[in-house]
C-alpha positions, 0 to 999 in steps of 0.5 A: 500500500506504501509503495503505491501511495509513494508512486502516486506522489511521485506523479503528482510532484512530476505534473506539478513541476511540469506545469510550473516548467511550462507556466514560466517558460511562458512567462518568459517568451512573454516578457522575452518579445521585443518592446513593440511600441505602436508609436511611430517614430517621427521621420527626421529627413521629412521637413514639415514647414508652417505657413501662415497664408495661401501665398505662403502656402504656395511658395513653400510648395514650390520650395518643397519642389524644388528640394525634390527636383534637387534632391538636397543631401545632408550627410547621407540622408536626402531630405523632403520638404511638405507644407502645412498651413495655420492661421497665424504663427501662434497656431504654427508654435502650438503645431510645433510643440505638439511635433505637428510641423518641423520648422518656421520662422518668427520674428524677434518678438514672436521667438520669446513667446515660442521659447518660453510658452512653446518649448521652440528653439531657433536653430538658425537665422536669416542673414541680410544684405552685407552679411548683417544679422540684425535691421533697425527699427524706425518711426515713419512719417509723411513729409510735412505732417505731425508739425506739432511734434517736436517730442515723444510725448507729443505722440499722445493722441496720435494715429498709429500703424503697427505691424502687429502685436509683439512684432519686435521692431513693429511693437515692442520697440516702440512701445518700450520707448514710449514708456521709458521716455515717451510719457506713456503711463503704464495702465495695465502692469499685464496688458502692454495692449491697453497701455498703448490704448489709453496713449494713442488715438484711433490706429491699427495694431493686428491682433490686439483683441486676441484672447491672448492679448486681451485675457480678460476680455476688457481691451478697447477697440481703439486700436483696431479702428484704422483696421480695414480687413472686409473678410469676416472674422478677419478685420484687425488679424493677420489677414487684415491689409494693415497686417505685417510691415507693408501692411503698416506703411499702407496704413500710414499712407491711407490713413495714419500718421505715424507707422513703426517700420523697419529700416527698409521697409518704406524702400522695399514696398516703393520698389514693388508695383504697388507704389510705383509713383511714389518716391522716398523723398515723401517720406522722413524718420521721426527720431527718438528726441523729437527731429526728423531726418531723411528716411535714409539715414536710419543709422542716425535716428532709430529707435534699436537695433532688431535681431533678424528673423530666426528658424525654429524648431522644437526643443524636443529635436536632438542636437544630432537632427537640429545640425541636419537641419542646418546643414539643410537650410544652409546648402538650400539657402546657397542653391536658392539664393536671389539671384538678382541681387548684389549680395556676394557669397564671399563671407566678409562677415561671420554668422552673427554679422561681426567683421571677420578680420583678414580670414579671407587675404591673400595672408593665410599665415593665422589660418592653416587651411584657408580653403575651410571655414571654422566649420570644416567647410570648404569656403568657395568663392566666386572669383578666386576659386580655382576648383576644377570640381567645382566651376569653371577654372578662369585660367583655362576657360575650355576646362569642362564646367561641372558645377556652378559657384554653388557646387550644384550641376549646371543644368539644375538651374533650366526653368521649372514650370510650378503651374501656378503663375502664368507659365505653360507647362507645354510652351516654351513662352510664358502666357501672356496675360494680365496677370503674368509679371513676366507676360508682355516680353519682360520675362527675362528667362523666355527665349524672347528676352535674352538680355540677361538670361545666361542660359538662353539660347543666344549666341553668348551662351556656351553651354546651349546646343544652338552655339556651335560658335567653337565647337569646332575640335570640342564637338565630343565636349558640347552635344554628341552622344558620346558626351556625358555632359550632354542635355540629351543625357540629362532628365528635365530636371538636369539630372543626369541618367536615364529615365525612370518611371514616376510610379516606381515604388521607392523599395524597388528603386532602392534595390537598383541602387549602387549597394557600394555606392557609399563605401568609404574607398568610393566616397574617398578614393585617394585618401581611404581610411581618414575621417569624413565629417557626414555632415560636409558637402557631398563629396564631389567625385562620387556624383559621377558614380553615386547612381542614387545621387541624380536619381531621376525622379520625373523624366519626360520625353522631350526634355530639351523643350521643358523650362524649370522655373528658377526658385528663390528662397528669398523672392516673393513679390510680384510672383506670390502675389502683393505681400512680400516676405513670405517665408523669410525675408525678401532682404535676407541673402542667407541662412546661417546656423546657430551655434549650439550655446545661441539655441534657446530663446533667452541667448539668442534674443540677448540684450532684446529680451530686456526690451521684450521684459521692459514692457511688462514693466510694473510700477509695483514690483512686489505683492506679499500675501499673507496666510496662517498655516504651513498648508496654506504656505505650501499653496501660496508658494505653488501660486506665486511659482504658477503667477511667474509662468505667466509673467503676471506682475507685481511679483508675488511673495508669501508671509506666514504669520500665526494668526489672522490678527498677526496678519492684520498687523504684518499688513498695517506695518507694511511686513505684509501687503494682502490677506484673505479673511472671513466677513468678521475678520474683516471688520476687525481689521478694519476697526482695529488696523484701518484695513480696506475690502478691495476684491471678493470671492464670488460663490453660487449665488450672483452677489459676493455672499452666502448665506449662514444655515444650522445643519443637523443629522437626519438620524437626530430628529430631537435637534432643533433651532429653537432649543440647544440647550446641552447640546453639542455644537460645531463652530468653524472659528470663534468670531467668525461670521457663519460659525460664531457671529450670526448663531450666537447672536441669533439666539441671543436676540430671540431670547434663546440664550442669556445674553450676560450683557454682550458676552457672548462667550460666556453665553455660549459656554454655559448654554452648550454641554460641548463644542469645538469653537477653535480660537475660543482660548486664545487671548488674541480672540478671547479677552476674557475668561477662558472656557474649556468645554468650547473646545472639547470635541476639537480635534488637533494635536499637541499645541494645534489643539483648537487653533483657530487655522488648518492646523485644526482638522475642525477649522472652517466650515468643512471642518465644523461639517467634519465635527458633525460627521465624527466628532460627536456635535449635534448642529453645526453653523456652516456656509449653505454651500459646504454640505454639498462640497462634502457629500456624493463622493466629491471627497475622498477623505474616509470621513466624508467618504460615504456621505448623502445629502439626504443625511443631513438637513437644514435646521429653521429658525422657527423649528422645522426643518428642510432638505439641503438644496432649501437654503433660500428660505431656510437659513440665519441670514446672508452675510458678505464673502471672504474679501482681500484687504490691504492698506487702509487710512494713511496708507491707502495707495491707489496705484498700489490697490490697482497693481493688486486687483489687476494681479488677482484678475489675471490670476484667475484668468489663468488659474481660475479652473476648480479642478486641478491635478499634479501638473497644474495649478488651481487658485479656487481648490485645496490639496486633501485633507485641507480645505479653504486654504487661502481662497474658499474651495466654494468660489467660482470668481473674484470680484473687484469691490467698488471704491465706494465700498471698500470701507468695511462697514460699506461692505459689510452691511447694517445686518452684520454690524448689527448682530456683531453689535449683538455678540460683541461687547467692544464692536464699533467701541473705537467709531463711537469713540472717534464720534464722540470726539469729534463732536465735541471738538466741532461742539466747541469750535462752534461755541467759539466762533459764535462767541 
């Protein structure tokens, strides 16, 4: 019998431990699979660009073409360029943030708000004419005009053009300097938009009406009036007439007086076709010390100097693809210069506009190799250099010419047709219409108009198959078959190779590739084994055999009749329509990268941030609040960092003191600015220390008040009003307005309980068995005898016990709510809306939990009860809200009073939400177990109390004063006595006139 008992065990532990074997080898296939993540990984050799308008959209489709005819390599990525368009740039950072689009550019202005609201970082910057990277901001205005301007300050009243809101040389500038010397008075420390509102008269400044610009919704239009957008939804936006630079000196042609432009923003739109009768003499500079000059003097009367615009990205892109994307724009900027223009790309200046000091002469002595730039770079220049792999030598001008200056292939640049602007994809001559800028014989590229077209098919041009001028021996060299060089070997897009199907995938093609192609001994043949930098040019002998390099990706059947249009990155008008300046700007002649130390916002912008800080200027730096608690600390930390995020001025700092009465003297004494306090509290502070009421808390109801309830249990039907007497009661606070003022005096004035003259304490603790009353034995609240049994159901710990802040757990009105629930009371005294703040799971603390509304009810003055929701008609009387007090009597400043309204309006604009969670801030909710800290966890808003009303008697109301009247025993005691006095005084004075 053992043996076989042995046998079954022995299976048994046989299947057991097979099952386990099995069980984690499961286990461990399982968590042995690679981490397949369903998110895509962003594709970094794909550009998503942002544009702001149709006929920005257009031009970067045509730039996006252009790259893919040219195939622009970085290292050994070949990267694609899309579009996306947006409204505006505030929409393009937010796609930018999101990695929604790649890269824009922004003006000055426009990269604070991007780096330090969008995380967007620039990467590199636009280079103007002379190698300088920086314009000057001017003030324009028409010859003989504003005669009675002899000063900045004479501006006050004036009409005004602005290029938009937060434009760097169109705004912040200007604005900056009105304010320092300009007499402009700062109305709104957080709002420049009204500044400027309440400085000029009617004028025109784009997007001054946006929620961004006008958080609480109370700018004027003052500022949109000389707008004239037609479209709807569009007057006084970015896609209004006066939008942008050009859009400002319209203004001021049309309408305005003054235009706030950059320097060659009156000689750019002069020179276009729609100003074409106008000449620069009409116009002057108005300087920063009243005198006019001409208006090509804006080295000697601006009003700063502007860094030029800047390409963004996100400050999520890795340092590695931020250096692919400059090597991109840098080779694209170089490929698509404006190639009607002066600018000469020897680099006389470095990238950040300083002089480069005789890198470039014929001395080479301090550099060891001057064909390379600081970068590694080979420096190529147009009339010096003698590269036979990259032009033409001009010692041997028969040497075969490979490249252009640009090391690009000379038949890349043939005439591209986009489609879009008059040209006939199937005609070698533009169409002629009205519409066409190159219509009518002006198309200096059409083979009608060879004037100045090198690559026409005039006589002077050496690379055409219509110049047999010296072919001569040189036939194999110009035009045979056996000529590699020849159009015919050539796609329509200069490309060299055969044709290849559009419709090809781009797998299969792959696979026709060279798979050594890239092999370092082909990329560097006589030097194989050094180290190539993979972000320098491509390297040029392997164009020749790199079959991938001149991938053919369009082709055609006859390719010597097709014209590309020539792109340029740096050319907008007339070819996009009437504004300029679409994409980067029409003056730049360049883009360099940024080095990595100048990628974020604050080193880029450098001394121009303490023009964009300056005006956000306050005339009150500081705003200390006070609190009586190490939660309510704790919060008021969190909210001055949360202010700070958004730049809300006056700064806010915090001040703890012990007590309410502590803060009303930390106040008085200037320790303290601001603190919130109960209806009471704020007539003692008022009484006592000449504090004044300037904002309060908003609730459920539509005035800033609440009304005052007795709650009971549901289960305790034996509790009522009308008779308390051994009864336990909850209080939120000794002379406090809901838990201690409007009962007490309540039940004193019907006779409920003994008065004891206006000793209210004394009634209260000999007419209740037991009660929590925190503060009842403080000697700052209770001057006379203490009594033990008001703070016997009272709950705190150690030296907290009955403390009259939240370091009682029975503090305040969900704390006298609390002591209902737990703490053994029978009524408590609350605000109407704290049973429902506790109740249907709204709070997780264990305590309140599992609480219903039904539970509890309201407890009437004539003795019935009601449920909960029956506040309205079913309460001990409507007392004012929590208000915010500051500096009365001989302290009373209205420019300070001001700062601090304006502060608390913005703060709850920003941080007004009643849900908040780790990531955010919410002024209006606590963090459990507290509840009330600072501001009631009840308030919806603040609200801006009346200067008529801010004495607090005015606040308060004849009901309050009248029942405080009731329970205290000293109130209105320092007004009847100032009252007396003054009486007499006036009695005698009297007398003694009449005498």
């Amino acid at each position: 019998m053992i043996p076989k008992d042995r046998t079954y065990l022995c299976l048994s532990l046989l299947i057991l431990f097979s099952l386990i074997v099995i069980s984690a080898g499961q286990n461990f296939w399982k968590i042995s699979q690679p981490n397949v993540s369903n998110k895509q990984t962003r594709d970094t050799n794909k550009i998503i660009w942002c544009t702001i308008s149709r006929a920005e959209f257009q031009k970067c489709r045509n730039f996006a073409m252009a790259t893919e005819r040219d195939r622009i390599r970085v290292a050994y990525d070949t990267l694609t360029l899309s579009c996306v368009q947006a409204t505006n740039k505030d929409e393009c950072m937010a796609l930018l943030d999101e990695e929604k689009a790649t890269m824009t550019t922004l003006d000055a202005g426009a990269i604070f708000i991007g780096g330090r609201y969008h995380s967007l970082v620039p990467i590199a910057q636009e280079v103007m004419e002379g190698g300088f990277n920086y314009y000057f901001a001017v003030a324009v205005v028409k010859k003989a005009t504003l005669t009675d301007v002899f000063s900045l300050r004479d501006l006050r009243g004036k009409k005004a053009c602005f290029a938009g809101v937060e434009t760097y040389a169109g705004w912040v500038l200007p604005i900056n300097t009105l304010m320092k010397i300009g007499g402009m008075d700062i109305i709104d420390c957080n709002n420049h938009v009204k500044t400027a509102s309440n400085y000029f008269g009617s004028s025109c400044a784009v997007n001054c009406l946006s929620d961004k610009y006008n958080p609480i919704g109370d700018n004027s239009d003052r500022l949109c009036q000389l707008c004239i957008g037609k479209i709807p939804g569009g007057r006084c936006t970015d896609t209004d007439p006066y939008a942008g630079y050009e859009g400002a000196f319209r203004c001021l042609l049309e309408s305005g007086d003054i235009a706030f432009l950059k320097h060659n923003t009156v000689s750019e739109a002069i020179a276009g076709m729609d100003y074409a009768g106008l000449s620069p003499d009409g116009f002057e500079l108005l300087c920063t010390d009243g005198s006019r000059r001409p208006i090509t003097d804006h080295l000697g009367c601006n009003w700063g100097k502007v860094p030029t615009d800047a390409v963004v990205t996100s400050s999520a892109v890795s340092f590695e693809h931020r250096i692919k994307y400059q090597k991109f724009l840098e080779k694209a900027s170089q490929i698509y210069f404006k190639r009607n223009g002066t600018y000469s790309s020897r680099p006389e200046f470095d990238q950040f506009g300083n002089k480069v000091n005789n890198r470039f002469d014929n001395d080479d002595s301090n550099n060891p190799r001057p064909e390379l730039d600081q970068y590694g770079n080979r420096i190529y220049d147009n009339q010096n250099d003698n590269d036979q792999n990259y032009g033409v030598n001009p010692n041997n001008p028969g040497e075969r010419p490979d490249f252009d200056q640009f090391g690009n292939k000379i038949n890349r640049f043939k005439r591209q047709n986009f489609g879009d602007f008059g040209t006939n994809p199937y005609d070698n001559n533009p169409s002629r219409n009205n519409d066409n800028p190159y219509a009518n014989g002006d198309n200096p590229y059409s083979q009608n108009n060879n004037r100045d077209n090198p690559y026409s098919s005039n006589t002077d041009n050496p690379y055409t198959n219509n110049n047999n001028r010296d072919r001569g021996s040189n036939q194999e060299l110009y035009g045979n078959d056996r000529n590699p060089n020849s159009n015919a070997n050539f796609d329509p897009y200069g490309n060299r190779g055969t044709y290849i199907d559009p419709y090809e995938t781009d797998d299969k093609r792959k696979n026709q590739d060279d798979q050594f192609s890239r092999d370092p001994y082909t990329l560097n043949r006589d030097n194989y084994g050094d180290n190539i930098d993979p972000y320098s040019r491509d390297p040029k002998p392997n164009k020749d055999i790199d079959p991938s390099y001149f991938n053919n990706t369009y082709g055609g059947p006859n390719p010597n009749s097709t014209y590309y249009e020539v792109f340029s990155m740096f050319e907008s008008t007339p070819r996009y329509g009437q504004h300029g300046n679409l994409l980067f700007q029409d003056a730049a002649r360049k883009i360099v990268p940024l080095p990595e130390n100048l990628q974020t916002y604050t080193s880029f912008l450098a001394d121009a941030l303490d023009t964009i800080m300056g005006v956000r200027d306050c005339p009150v730096n500081r705003m200390t609040i006070c609190v009586t608690s190490d939660a309510e600390k704790e919060k008021c930390v969190k909210m001055r960092t949360a202010l700070k995020a958004q730049l809300l001025k006056p700064e806010m700092d915090c001040y703890k003191g012990h007590s309410q009465i502590h803060c009303m003297q930390a106040i008085r004494s200037g320790t303290a600015d601001v603190t919130v306090l109960d209806a009471s509290d704020v007539y003692t502070a008022g009484l006592n220390f000449d504090l004044v009421p300037f904002v309060s808390e908003v609730y459920n109801l539509e005035d800033p008040e609440y009304y005052v309830v007795a709650v009971g249990k549901e289960s305790d039907p034996s509790t009522e009003l009308t008779y308390l007497r051994g009864k336990n009661t909850c209080h939120g606070g000794i002379n406090t307005a809901a838990g201690w003022v409007y009962p007490l005096a309540f039940l004193i004035s019907n006779g409920w309980i003994r008065p004891y003259g206006c000793n209210s304490i004394r009634a209260a603790a000999e007419y209740f068995t037991k009660s929590c009353i925190p503060g009842a034995l403080s000697t700052e609240y209770n001057t006379g005898v203490p009594y033990d049994n008001m703070c016997d159901l009272c709950h705190g710990p150690t030296f907290r016990y009955c403390r009259r802040d939240h370091s009682e757990d029975y503090y305040g009105h969900t704390g006298a709510f609390r002591c209902l629930v737990e703490g053994g009371g029978h009524v408590a005294f609350v605000k109407h809306t704290t049973v429902t703040e506790n109740t249907g799971g709204k709070k997780r603390e264990w305590w309140a939990r599992d609480n219903l509304n039904d539970d509890f009810e309201l407890l009437c003055p004539d003795g019935t009860r009601a449920e909960i929701n029956e506040y309205q008609r079913c309460n001990l009387g409507k007392v004012k809200a929590n208000a915010v007090v500051t500096r009365g009597g001989y302290g009373y400043n209205e420019t300070h009073i001001n700062a601090y309204i304006n502060l608390f309006m913005y703060a709850q604009t920003f941080y007004g939400r009643k849900f908040a969670d780790e990531f955010s801030f919410s002024m209006f909710t606590s963090t459990p177990p507290y509840s009330d800290l600072i501001f009631s966890d009840a308030t919806t808003q603040l609200k801006v109390i009346e200067p008529s009303n801010r004495y607090y008697s005015n606040y308060l109301g004849p009901d309050f004063m009248r029942a405080r009247r009731i329970v205290d025993c000293h109130a209105g005691a320092n007004a009847v006595a100032i009252s007396t006095a003054i009486l007499t005084l006036s009695t005698l004075f009297a007398i003694f006139i009449l005498g």
